[in-house]
C-alpha positions as CSV (number, residue, x, y, z in Angstrom):
1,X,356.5,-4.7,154.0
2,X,356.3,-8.8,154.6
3,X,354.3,-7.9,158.0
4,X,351.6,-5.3,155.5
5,X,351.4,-8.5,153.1
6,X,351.1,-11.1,155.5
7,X,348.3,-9.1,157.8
8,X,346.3,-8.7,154.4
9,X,346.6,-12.1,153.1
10,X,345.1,-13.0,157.3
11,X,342.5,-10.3,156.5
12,X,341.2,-11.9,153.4
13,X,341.1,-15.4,154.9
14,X,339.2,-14.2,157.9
15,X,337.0,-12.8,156.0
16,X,336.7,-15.5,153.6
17,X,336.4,-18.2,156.4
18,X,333.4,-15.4,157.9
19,X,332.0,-16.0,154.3
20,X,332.0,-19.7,154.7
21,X,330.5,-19.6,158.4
22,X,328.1,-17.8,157.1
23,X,327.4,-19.5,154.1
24,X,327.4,-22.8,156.2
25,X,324.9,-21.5,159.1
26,X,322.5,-20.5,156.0
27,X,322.8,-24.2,154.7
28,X,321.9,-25.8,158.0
29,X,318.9,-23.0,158.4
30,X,317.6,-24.3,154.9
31,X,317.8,-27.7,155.6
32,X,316.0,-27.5,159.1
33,X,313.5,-25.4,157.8
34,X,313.0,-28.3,155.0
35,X,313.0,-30.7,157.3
36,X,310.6,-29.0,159.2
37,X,308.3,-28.4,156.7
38,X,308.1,-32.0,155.7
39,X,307.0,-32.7,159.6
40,X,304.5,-30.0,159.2
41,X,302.7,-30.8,156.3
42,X,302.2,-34.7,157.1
43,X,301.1,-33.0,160.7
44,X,298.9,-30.0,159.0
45,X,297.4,-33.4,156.8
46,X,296.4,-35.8,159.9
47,X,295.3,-32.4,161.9
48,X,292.6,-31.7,159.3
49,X,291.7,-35.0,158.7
50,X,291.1,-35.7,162.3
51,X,289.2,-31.9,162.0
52,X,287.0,-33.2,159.5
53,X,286.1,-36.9,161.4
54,X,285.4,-34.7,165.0
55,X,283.2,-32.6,163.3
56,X,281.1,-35.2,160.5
57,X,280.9,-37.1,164.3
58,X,279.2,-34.1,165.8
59,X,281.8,-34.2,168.8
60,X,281.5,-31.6,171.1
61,X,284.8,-29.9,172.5
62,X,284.1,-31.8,175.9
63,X,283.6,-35.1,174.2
64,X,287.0,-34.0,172.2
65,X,288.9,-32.8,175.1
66,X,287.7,-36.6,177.2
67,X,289.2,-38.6,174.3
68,X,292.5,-36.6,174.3
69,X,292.9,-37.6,178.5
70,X,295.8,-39.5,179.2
71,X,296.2,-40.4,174.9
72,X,300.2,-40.8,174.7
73,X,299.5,-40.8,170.8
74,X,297.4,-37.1,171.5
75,X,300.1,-36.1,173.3
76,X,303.3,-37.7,171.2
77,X,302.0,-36.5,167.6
78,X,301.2,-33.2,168.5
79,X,304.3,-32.8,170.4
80,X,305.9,-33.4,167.6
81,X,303.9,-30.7,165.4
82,X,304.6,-28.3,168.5
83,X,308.6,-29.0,167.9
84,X,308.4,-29.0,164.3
85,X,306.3,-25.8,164.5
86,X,309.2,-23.9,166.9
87,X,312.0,-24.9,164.0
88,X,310.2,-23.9,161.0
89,X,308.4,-20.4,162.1
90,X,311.2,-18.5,163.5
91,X,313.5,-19.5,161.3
92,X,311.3,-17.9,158.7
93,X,310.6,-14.9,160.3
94,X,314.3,-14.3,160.6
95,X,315.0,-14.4,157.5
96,X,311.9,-12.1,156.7
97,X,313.1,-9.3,159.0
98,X,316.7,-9.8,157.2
99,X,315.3,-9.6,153.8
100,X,312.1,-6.8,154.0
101,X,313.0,-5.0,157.3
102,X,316.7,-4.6,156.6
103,X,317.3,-6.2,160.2
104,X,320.9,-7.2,161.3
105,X,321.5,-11.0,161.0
106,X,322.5,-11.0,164.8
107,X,319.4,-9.6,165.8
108,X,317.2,-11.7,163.6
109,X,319.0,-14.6,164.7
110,X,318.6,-13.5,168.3
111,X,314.7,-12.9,168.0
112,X,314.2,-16.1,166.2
113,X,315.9,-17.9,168.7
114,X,313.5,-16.7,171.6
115,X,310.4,-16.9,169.8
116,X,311.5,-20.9,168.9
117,X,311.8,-21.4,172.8
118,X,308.4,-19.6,173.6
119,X,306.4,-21.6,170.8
120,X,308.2,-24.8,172.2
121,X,307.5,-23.7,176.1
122,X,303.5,-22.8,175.1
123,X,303.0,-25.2,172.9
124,X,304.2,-28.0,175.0
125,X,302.0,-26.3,178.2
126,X,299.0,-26.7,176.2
127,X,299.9,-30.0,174.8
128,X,300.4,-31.3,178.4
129,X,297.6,-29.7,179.6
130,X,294.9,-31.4,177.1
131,X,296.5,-34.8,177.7
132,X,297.0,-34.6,181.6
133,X,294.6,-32.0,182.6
């Protein structure tokens, strides 16, 4: 009887301390995804911007792609919205195919996590290659 008790009572704190995993994993997905988003937008912002001045200074994409040659800045800022970009999409879409496809949390989680290392891996290719190339 004290065995029946006592395996219940470890029942309901596994399961409990699976609620709180979970419920902590969430938390840290919402604040990267935050955090991310703040990186993105000042990124999106000096993107446009910079957009906007190629284009009102009729650069061509050669005369574009010669000032972006061996730029550290090029290269460091949009590293950085590459990185941001890899957090803040997948973690997203994983929670879309959660919520709309009805698609386990293991699997979503699993997706997310490659497509976050092939938007870091291409993004950083192509970074590299307009800086060094």
């Amino acid at each position: 009887m004290k065995r029946a008790a006592a395996a219940t009572a470890a029942g309901r704190s596994d399961a409990a301390g699976r609620v709180l995993a979970d419920a902590i994993r969430q938390g840290r997905r919402w604040y990267w995804q935050r955090m991310s988003a703040m990186v993105l937008a000042l990124c999106v912002l000096v993107h446009l911007v910079t957009i906007v001045y190629a284009v009102r200074a009729g650069l061509s994409a050669e005369a574009v792609l010669a000032r972006t040659r061996g730029s550290l800045a090029f290269g460091a800022f949009y590293g950085v919205f590459v990185l941001a970009c890899a957090v803040h999409v997948p973690i997203g879409l994983a929670r879309i195919a959660e919520e709309w496809l009805g698609t386990a949390p293991r699997v979503a989680d699993a997706a997310a996590s490659a497509l976050a290392w092939l938007l870091a891996a291409l993004g950083l290719v192509a970074v590299y290659g307009m800086v060094a190339g």
